[in-house]
C-alpha positions in Angstrom: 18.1 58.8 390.6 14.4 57.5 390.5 12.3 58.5 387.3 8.7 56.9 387.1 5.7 56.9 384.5 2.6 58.1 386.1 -1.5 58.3 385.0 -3.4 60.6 386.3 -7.4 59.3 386.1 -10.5 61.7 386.5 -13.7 60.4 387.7 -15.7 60.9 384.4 -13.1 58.1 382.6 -10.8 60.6 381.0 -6.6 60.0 382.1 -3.1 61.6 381.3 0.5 59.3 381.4 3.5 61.0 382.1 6.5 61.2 383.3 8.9 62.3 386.3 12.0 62.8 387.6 11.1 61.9 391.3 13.0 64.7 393.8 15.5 63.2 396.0 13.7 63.7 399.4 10.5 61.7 398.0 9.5 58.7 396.6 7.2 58.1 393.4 4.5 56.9 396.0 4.4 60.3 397.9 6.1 62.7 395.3 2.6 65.3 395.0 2.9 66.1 391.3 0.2 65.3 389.1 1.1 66.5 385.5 1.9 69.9 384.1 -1.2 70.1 381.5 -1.1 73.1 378.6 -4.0 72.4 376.9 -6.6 70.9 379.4 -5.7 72.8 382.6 -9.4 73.2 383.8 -9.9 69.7 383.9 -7.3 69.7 386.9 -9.0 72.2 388.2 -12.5 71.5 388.3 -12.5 67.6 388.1 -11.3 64.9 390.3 -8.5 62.6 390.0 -6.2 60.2 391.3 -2.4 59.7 390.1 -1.4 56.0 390.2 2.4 55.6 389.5 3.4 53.1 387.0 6.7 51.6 386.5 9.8 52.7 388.2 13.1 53.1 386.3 16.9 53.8 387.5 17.6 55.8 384.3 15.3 58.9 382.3 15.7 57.5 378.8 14.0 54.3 380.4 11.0 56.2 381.9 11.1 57.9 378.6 10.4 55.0 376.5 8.3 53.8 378.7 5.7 56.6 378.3 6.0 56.7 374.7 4.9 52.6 374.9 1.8 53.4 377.0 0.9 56.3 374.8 1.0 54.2 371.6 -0.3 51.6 373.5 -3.9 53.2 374.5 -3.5 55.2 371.0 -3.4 59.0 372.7 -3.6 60.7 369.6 -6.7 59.2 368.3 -8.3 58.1 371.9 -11.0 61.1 372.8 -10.7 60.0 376.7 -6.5 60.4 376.7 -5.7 64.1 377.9 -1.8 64.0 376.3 -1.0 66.1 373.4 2.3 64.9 372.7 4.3 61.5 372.9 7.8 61.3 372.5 8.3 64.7 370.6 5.3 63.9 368.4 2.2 66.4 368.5 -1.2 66.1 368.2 -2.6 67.7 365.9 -4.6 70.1 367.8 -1.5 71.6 369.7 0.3 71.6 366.1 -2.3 74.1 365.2 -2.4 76.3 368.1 1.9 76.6 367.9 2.0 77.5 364.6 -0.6 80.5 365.1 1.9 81.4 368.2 5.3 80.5 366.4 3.5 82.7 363.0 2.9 85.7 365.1 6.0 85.9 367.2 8.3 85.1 363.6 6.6 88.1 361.5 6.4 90.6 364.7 10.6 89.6 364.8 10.6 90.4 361.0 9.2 93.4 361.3 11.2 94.7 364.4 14.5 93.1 363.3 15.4 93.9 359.6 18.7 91.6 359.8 16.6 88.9 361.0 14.2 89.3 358.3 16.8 89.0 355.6 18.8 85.8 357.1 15.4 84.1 356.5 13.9 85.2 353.9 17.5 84.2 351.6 17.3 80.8 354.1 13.7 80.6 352.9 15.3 81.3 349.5 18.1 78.8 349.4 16.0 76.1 350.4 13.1 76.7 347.9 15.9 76.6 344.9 17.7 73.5 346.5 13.9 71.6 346.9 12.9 72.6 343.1 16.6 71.4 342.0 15.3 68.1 343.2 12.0 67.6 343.0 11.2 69.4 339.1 7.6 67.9 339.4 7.3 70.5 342.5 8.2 73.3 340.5 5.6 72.8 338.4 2.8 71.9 340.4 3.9 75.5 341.9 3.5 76.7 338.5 0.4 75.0 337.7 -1.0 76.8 340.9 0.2 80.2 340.7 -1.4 80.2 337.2 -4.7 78.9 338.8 -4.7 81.5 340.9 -3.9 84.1 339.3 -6.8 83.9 336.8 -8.9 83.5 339.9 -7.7 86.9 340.7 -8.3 88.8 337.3 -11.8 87.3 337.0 -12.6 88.6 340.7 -11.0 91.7 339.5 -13.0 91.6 336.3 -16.2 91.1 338.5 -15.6 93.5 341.0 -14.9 96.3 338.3 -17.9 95.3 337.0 -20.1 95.9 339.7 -18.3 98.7 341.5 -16.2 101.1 338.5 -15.1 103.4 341.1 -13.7 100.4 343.7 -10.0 100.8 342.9 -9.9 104.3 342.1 -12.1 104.9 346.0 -9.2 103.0 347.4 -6.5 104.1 345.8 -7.4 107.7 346.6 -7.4 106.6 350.7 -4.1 104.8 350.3 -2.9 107.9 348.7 -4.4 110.5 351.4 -3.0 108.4 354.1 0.8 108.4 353.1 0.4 111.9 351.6 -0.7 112.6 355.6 1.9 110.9 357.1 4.5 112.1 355.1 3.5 115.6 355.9 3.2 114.9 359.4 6.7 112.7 359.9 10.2 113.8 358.3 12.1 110.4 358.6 8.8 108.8 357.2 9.7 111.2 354.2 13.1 110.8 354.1 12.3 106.7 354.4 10.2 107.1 351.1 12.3 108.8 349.2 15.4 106.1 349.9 12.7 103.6 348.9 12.3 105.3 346.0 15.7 106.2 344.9 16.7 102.7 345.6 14.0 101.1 343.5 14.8 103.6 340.7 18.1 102.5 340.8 17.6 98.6 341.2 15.5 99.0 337.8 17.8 100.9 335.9 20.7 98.8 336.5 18.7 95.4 336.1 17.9 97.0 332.2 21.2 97.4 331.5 22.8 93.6 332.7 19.9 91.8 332.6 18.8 90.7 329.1 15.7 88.9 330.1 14.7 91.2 332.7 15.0 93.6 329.4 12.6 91.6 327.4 10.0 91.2 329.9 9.9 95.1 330.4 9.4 95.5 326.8 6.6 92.6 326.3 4.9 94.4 329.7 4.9 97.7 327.4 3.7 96.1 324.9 0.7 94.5 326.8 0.1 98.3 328.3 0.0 99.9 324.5 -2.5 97.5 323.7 -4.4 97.9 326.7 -4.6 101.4 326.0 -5.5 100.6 322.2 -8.3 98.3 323.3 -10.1 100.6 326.0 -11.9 103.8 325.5 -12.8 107.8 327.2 -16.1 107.8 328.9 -18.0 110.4 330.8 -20.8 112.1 332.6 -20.1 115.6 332.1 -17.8 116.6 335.0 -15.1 113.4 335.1 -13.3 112.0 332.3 -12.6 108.1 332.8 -10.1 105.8 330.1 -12.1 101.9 330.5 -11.5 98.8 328.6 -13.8 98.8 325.1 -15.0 95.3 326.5 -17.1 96.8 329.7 -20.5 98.0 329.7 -20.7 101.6 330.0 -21.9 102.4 333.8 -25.4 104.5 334.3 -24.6 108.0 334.0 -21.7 108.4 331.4 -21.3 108.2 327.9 -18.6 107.9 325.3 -16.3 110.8 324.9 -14.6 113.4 327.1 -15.7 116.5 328.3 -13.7 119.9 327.3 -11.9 120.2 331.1 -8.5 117.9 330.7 -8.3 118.4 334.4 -11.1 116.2 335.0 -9.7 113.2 332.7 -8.5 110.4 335.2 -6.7 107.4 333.4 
């Protein structure tokens, strides 16, 4: 077996090194491969070049090796002119991008079509975050620190949208609603696939109450927030919709404190 390294040079400066298993009826010198580019394939296409072989070696590890020393040696991965976007099993950066966009798509589409698949990961996902903040505490709360961050982040663009727009989250949640009141009407196993959702959830939460003391506490604190909530906000209206708000808003144009006589038209 003859393996060889190879560079492939282009008439405005810019080269690629690789490697190859030569075929047994040729030899390095004649062997008409040039490279089997992912990333820059047009510059094969529309740009000339000559391939100049290398070094020869009797084994594929050699060849191998050898690459990865010219690589490092004409620094591909910060050299604009080299064309190669990995060396040795290390990527550039570029390509590390593009694969993860691919790898991304491809793993959630799998998730979504494969619920088995979905759960191996996600409790591999799970296992692994435990076993990482078991080691590293100062990880964990970092994580803290930045789930805090942005979740204050959230309520003030909350705060500010409601603000600005009153009606945002009631407009949306009405086409949210619409839609799966639709498709429910129109699709029976969609239905019946709600309903287990829903039984299933009801039943999750009931029996998390009753073994789970802190789960328990949290539920009541989260009732207590929502009491208080409610004590802190007040009715509004212009005549024909009743709305509950927090005491803390300005009043939008059109409405006034108070509720009109139709409960039908009060909306929490």
């Amino acid at each position: 077996m003859v393996c060889y390294t190879y560079a492939i040079v282009f008439e405005d400066r810019f080269f690629y090194i690789g490697v190859r298993k030569c075929p047994k009826n040729l030899t390095p010198f004649t062997d008409p491969y040039s490279g089997s580019p992912v990333t820059h394939k047009e510059k094969w296409v529309n740009t000339t070049f000559k391939k100049k072989v290398i070094s020869l070696h009797s084994t594929w590890k050699d060849a191998s090796f050898k690459e990865i020393e010219l690589l490092n040696h004409v620094k591909w991965n910060s050299n604009p002119r080299c064309l190669n976007e990995n060396n040795g099993g290390c990527f550039s950066e570029e390509t590390c991008s593009k694969a993860g966009k691919i790898g991304g798509k491809t793993t959630i589409d799998k998730m979504r079509n494969d619920p088995d698949f979905a759960k191996a990961r996600n409790k591999k996902l799970s296992e692994s975050l435990k076993r990482r903040y078991r080691e590293n505490p100062e990880v964990l709360e970092k994580q803290r620190v930045l789930v805090l961050e942005a979740s204050m982040k959230s309520l003030k663009s909350r705060e500010n949208l409601l603000r600005n727009n009153p009606d945002y989250y009631k407009n949306n949640g009405l086409k949210i609603s619409e839609a799966l009141k639709l498709k429910a009407s129109e699709d029976p196993s969609f239905r019946e696939q709600l309903a287990i959702k829903a039984n299933k959830a009801s039943e999750t939460y009931r029996k998390m109450l009753k073994e789970d003391p802190e789960f328990r506490e949290k539920v009541k604190a989260g009732r207590e927030r929502a009491a208080l909530k409610i004590k802190n906000s007040v009715w509004i209206t212009n005549g024909q919709k009743d709305r509950r708000v927090s005491a803390d808003l300005p009043i939008p144009d059109g409405f006034r404190r108070g509720r009109s006589n139709n409960k039908r038209r009060r909306e929490q």
